[in-house]
C-alpha positions in Angstrom: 2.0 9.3 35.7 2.0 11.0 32.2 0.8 9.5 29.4 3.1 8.1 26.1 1.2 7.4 22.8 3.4 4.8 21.9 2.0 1.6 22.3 -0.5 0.9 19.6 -3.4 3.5 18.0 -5.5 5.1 20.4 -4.0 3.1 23.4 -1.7 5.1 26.3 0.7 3.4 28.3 -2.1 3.6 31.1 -4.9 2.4 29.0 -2.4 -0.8 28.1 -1.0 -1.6 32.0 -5.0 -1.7 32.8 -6.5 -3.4 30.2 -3.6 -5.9 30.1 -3.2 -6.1 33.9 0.6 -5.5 34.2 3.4 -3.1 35.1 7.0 -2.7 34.0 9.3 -3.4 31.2 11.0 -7.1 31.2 13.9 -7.9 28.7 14.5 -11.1 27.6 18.4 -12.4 26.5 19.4 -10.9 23.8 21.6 -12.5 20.9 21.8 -10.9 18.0 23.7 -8.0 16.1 22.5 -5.1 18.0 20.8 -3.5 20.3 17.8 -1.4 18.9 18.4 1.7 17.7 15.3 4.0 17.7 16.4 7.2 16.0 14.1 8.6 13.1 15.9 8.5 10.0 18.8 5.9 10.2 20.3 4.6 7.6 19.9 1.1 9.2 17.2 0.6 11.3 16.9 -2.7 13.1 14.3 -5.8 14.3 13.9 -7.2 17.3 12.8 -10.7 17.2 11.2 -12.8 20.7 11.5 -16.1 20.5 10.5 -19.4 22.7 13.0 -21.6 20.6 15.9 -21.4 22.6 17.3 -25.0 21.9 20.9 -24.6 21.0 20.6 -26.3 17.6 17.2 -23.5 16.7 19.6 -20.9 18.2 22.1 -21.6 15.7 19.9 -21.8 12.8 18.2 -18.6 13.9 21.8 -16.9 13.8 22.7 -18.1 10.5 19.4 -17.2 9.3 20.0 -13.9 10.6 23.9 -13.7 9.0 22.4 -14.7 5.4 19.9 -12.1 5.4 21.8 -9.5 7.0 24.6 -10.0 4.4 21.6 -9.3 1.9 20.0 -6.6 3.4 22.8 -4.3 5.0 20.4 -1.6 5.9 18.3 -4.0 8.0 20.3 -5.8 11.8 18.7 -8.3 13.8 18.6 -8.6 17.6 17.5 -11.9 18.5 16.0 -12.2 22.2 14.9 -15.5 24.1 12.0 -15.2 26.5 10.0 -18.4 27.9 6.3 -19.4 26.9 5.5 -19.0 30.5 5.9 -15.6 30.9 5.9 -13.9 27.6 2.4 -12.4 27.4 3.1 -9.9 30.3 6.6 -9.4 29.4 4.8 -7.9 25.9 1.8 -6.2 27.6 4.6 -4.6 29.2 7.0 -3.3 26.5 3.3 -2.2 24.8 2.9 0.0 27.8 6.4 1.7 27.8 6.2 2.0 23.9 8.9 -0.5 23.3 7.7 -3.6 22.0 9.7 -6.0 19.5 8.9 -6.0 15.6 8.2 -9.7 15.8 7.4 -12.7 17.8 7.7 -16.2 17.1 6.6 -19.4 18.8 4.5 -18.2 21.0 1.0 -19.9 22.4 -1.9 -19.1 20.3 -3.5 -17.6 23.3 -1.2 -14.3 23.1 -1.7 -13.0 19.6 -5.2 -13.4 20.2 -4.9 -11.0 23.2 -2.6 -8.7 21.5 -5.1 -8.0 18.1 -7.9 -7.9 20.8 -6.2 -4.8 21.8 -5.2 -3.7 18.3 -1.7 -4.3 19.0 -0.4 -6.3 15.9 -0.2 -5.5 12.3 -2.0 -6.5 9.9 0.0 -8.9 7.3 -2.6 -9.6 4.6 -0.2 -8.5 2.3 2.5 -10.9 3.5 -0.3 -13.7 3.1 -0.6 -13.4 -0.1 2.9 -14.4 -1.0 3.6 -17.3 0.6 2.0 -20.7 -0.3 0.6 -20.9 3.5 -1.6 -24.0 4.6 -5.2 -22.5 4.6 -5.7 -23.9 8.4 -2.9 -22.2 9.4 -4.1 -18.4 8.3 -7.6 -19.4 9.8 -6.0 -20.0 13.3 -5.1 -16.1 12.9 -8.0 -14.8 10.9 -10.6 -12.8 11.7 -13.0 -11.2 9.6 -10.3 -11.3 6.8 -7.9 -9.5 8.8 -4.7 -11.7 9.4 -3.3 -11.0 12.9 -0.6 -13.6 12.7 0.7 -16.6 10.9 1.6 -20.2 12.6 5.1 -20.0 12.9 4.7 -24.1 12.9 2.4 -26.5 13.6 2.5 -27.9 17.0 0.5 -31.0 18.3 1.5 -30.4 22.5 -1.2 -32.8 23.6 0.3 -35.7 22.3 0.4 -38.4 24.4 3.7 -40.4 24.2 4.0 -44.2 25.8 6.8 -46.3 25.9 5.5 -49.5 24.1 8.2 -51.8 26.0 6.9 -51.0 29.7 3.2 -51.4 28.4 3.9 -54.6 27.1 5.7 -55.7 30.0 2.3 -55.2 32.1 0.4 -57.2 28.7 -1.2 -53.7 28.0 -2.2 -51.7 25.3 -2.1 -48.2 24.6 -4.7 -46.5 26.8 -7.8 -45.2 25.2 -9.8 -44.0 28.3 -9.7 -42.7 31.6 -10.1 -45.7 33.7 -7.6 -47.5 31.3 -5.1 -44.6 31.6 -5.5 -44.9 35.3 -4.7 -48.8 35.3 -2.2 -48.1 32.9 -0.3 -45.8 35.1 -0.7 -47.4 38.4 0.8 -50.6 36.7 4.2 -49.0 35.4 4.9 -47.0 38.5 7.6 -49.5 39.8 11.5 -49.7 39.4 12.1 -46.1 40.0 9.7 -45.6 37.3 6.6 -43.6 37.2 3.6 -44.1 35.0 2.9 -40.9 33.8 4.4 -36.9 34.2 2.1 -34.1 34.1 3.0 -30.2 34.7 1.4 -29.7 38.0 3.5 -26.5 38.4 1.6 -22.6 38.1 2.7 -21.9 34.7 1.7 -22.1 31.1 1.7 -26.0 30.4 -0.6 -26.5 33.4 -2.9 -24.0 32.0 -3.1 -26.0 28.6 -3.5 -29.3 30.3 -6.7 -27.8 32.3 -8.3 -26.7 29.1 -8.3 -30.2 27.8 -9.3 -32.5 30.6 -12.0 -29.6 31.6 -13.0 -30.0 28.2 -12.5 -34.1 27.9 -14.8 -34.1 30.9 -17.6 -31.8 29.3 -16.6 -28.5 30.8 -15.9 -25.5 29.5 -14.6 -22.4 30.3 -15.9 -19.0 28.6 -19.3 -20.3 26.7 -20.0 -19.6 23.1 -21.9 -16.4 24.6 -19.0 -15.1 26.4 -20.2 -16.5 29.5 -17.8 -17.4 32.2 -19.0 -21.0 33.1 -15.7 -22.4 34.6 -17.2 -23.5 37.6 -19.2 -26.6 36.6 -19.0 -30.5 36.6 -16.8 -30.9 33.9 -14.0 -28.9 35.9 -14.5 -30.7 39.4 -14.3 -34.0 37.2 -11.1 -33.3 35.6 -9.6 -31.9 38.9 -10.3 -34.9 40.8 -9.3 -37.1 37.9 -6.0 -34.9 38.0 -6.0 -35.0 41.9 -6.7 -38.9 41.6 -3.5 -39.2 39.6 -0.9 -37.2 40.9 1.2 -40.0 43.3 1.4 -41.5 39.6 3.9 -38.9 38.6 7.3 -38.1 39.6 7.7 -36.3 43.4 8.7 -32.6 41.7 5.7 -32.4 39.5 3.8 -29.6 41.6 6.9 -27.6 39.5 6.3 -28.8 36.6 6.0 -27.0 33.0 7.0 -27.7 30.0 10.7 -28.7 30.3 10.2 -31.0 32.8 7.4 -32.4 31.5 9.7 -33.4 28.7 12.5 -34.0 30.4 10.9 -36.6 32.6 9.7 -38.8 29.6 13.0 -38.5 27.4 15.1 -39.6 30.0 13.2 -42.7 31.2 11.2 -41.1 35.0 8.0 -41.4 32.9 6.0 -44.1 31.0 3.9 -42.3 29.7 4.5 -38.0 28.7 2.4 -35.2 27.1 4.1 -33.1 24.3 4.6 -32.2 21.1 7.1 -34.0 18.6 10.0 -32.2 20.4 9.6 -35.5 21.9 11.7 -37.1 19.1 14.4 -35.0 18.6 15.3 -35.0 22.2 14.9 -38.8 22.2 17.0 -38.8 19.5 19.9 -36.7 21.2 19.8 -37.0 24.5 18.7 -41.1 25.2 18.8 -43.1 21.8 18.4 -46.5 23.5 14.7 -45.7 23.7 14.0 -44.7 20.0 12.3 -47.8 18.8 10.4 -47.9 22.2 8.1 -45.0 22.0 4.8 -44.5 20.0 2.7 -41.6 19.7 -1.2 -41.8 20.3 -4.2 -39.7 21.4 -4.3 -38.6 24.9 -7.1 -40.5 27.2 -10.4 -39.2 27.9 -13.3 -40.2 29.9 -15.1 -43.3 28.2 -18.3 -41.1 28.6 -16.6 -37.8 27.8 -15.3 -35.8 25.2 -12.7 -36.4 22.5 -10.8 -33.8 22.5 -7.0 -32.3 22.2 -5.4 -29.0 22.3 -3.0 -28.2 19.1 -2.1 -25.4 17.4 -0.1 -23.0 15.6 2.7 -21.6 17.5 2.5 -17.4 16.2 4.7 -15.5 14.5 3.4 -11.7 14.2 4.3 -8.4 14.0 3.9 -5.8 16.4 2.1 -2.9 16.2 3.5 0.8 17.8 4.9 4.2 16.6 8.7 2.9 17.3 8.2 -1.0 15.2 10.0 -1.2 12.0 7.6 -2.6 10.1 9.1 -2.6 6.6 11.4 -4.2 7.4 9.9 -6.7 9.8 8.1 -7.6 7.0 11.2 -8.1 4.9 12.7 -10.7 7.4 8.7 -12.7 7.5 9.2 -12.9 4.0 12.7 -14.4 4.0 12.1 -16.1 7.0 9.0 -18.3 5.3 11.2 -18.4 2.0 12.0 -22.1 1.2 15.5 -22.2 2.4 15.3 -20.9 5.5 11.8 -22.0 6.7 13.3 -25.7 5.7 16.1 -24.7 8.2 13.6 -23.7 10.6 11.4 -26.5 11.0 14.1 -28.7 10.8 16.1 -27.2 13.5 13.2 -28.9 15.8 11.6 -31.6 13.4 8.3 -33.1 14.3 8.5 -30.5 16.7 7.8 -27.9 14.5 5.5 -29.2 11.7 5.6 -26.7 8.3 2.8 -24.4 7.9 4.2 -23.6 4.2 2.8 -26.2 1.7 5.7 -26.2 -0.6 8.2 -26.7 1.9 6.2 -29.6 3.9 5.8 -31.5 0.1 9.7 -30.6 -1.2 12.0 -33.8 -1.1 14.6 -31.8 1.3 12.6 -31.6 4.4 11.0 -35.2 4.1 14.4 -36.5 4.0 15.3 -36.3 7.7 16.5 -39.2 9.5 13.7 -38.9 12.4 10.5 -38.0 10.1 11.5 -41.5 7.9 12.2 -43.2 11.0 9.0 -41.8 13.0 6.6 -41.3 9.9 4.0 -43.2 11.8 4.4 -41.3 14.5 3.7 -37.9 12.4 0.7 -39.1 11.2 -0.5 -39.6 14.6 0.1 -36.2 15.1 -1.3 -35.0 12.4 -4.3 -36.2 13.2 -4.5 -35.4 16.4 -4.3 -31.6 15.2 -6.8 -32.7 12.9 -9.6 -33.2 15.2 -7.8 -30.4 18.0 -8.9 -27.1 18.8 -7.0 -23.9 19.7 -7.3 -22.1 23.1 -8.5 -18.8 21.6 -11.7 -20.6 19.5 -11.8 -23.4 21.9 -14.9 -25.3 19.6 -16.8 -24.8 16.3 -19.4 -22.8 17.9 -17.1 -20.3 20.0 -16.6 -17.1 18.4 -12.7 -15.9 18.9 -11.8 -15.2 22.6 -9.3 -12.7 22.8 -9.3 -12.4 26.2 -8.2 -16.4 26.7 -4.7 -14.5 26.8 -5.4 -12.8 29.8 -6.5 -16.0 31.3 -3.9 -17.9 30.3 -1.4 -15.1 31.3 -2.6 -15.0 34.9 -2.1 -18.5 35.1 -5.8 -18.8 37.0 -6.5 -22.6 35.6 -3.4 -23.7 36.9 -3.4 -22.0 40.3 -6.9 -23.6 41.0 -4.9 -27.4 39.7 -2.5 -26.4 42.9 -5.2 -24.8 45.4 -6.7 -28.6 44.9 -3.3 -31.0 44.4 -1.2 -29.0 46.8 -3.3 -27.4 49.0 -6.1 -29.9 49.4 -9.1 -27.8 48.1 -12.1 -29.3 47.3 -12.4 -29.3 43.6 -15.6 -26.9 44.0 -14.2 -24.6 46.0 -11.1 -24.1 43.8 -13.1 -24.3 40.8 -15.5 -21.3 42.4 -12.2 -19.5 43.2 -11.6 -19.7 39.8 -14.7 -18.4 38.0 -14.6 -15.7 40.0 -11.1 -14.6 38.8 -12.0 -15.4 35.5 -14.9 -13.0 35.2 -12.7 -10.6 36.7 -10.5 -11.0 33.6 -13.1 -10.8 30.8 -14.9 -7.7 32.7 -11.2 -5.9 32.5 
């Protein structure tokens, strides 16, 4: 196989597919104005933008986003593509290797700029930084060494745990704070057609994040501060048998589960209790109404002797790096993208969901005046600090250093293929747990 220099400085299309562990080119669905044109010295050169948000009221806004700043940049088109969280990171491995990635990328985990710059495959935007009025937590997320690899496209809390206050109170409980309280909690509301709780059980990315936070709630960990792989300790066999404890708690199709019908399950009523982000509201909001006054944000449970801690974080946006991106004018759309108007649009198109990164914007009158963030503003602040005391999955604590290489974990989905060797396949938690540090040093060796 001959070699292409087009995936990033110093990196071959061979060099990528090993070090990133994949092979071939995947599209996503493309909607947009056209398709990219890569010919030196067009007129009008074009941006291809991946997104996550595929919600038909953020596709909308993202195509009248587009239309406005087409109409003022006529040299610049945008093709907008929708891929999933769950398989993004080797979709872009991928179009690395064959020299084609996308100018930009929004929404995505944490987890996949992080293995990107580890690779030096993204741009640098320290002079699109400086412009904005950005929240300085959300530029440390993506900052490293002063270099700025990426910017939160939003802040998102997914670990929030959601209850419905009606069915607690109907059992003459309160909101869980612990395990064992969780546990009671769950077993009590599973009646009626009803279950007490929905987790993603399913191999994909949602699993993966779950893992990370009970391992973590439990006093495991999973790369050290040294870079050690330590997956396989107590910590991991207590959260799987904690998660292996409480599976008949959650509905029958959970071993699928990611994060749609994780969601799904708690909007429409199969759930007491879910685990999301405020995306929670909005789809409240459109899709069952009736339970709008019934549902209350809180911290997730952990053990009583355990951990507190949540994963949050800053969904990315970034720019790509590779001899065919158009940067420019990538850059052009980031700055008009985080402009006032349109960023307002943005975050509104999935409020509470998306939670501004841009301080102006998350102060201005216009985007606190939304029906659900007056209605739910008690709810926000939950959030809020949640993410104030959560971590990231590419600095997983205060004393870890950046690991880049979390991508690749995340991407193989190894965490939540050890959940299924244990809930599906009946593995002893050590065993699957053993399974999994092996992988796992496989990965950070590569």
């Amino acid at each position: 196989m001959a070699e292409t220099k087009q995936a990033g400085p110093g990196w071959s299309r061979r060099k990528v597919l090993k070090g990133l562990g994949v092979g071939g080119l995947a599209a996503g669905a493309t909607i947009g104005s056209s398709v990219n044109n890569f010919a030196i010295g067009q007129s009008q050169r074009t941006v291809r933008i991946w997104t996550t948000q595929s919600a038909p009221d953020q596709v909308k806004i993202y195509r009248d986003m587009i239309s406005e700043f087409e109409a003022k940049n006529p040299r610049i088109k945008i093709a907008l593509e929708l891929v999933s969280n769950d398989d993004i990171y080797p979709k872009l491995a991928a179009a690395h290797a064959a020299g084609q990635p996308p100018e930009i990328c929004s929404n995505t985990n944490t987890a996949v700029p992080g293995a990107l710059y580890g690779n030096k495959l993204l741009e640098p935007l320290n002079d699109v930084a400086k412009e904005i009025d950005f929240t300085p937590e959300s530029l440390a997320a993506f900052n490293d060494g002063g270099e700025q690899f990426a910017f939160g496209a939003a802040l998102t809390v997914i670990t929030t745990m959601w209850v419905r206050t009606d069915l607690l109170a109907a059992e003459g409980l309160s909101v869980p704070k612990h395990w064992d309280e969780y546990t009671a909690a769950i077993k009590a509301m599973t009646k009626n057609g009803v279950y007490g709780t929905a987790l993603p059980y399913g191999k994909g990315a949602f699993a993966n994040r779950i893992m990370d936070m009970f391992i973590r709630q439990a006093g495991g960990d999973i790369v050290a501060p040294d870079m050690s792989v330590v997956f396989d300790n107590p910590g991991t066999h207590r959260a799987l048998e904690f998660l292996k404890e409480i599976r008949p708690y959650s509905p029958p199709g959970a071993n699928n589960y990611s994060f749609g019908e994780t969601l799904n399950a708690f909007v429409t009523g199969a759930s007491a209790i879910g685990i999301y982000s405020g995306r929670t509201l909005v789809n409240i909001w459109a899709q069952n109404p009736g339970l709008k006054d019934k549902v209350k944000a809180a911290f997730y449970a952990y053990p009583r002797d355990g951990q507190r801690y949540w994963c949050s974080g800053y969904d990315a946006y970034f720019i790509n790096k590779g001899s065919r991106v158009n940067v420019d004018e990538a850059k052009e759309f980031t700055r008009f993208h985080y402009s006032p108007g349109p960023y307002t649009k943005f975050v509104h198109g999935a409020v509470g969901h998306n939670l501004p990164v841009v301080k102006s914007v998350a102060a201005s009158p216009i985007y606190q005046d939304h029906p659900i963030l007056k209605a739910h503003q008690a709810d926000i602040d939950t959030m809020m600090a949640i993410a104030s005391e959560a971590h990231i999955n590419i600095k997983p604590t205060a004393r870890h250093p950046f690991i880049y290489k979390m991508g690749d974990i995340y991407g193989s989905n190894v965490m939540a293929e050890v959940l299924q060797r244990v809930v599906v396949n009946g593995e002893t938690p050590k065993a699957a747990a053993a399974w999994g540090q092996d992988r796992i040093a496989q990965i950070m060796k590569g």
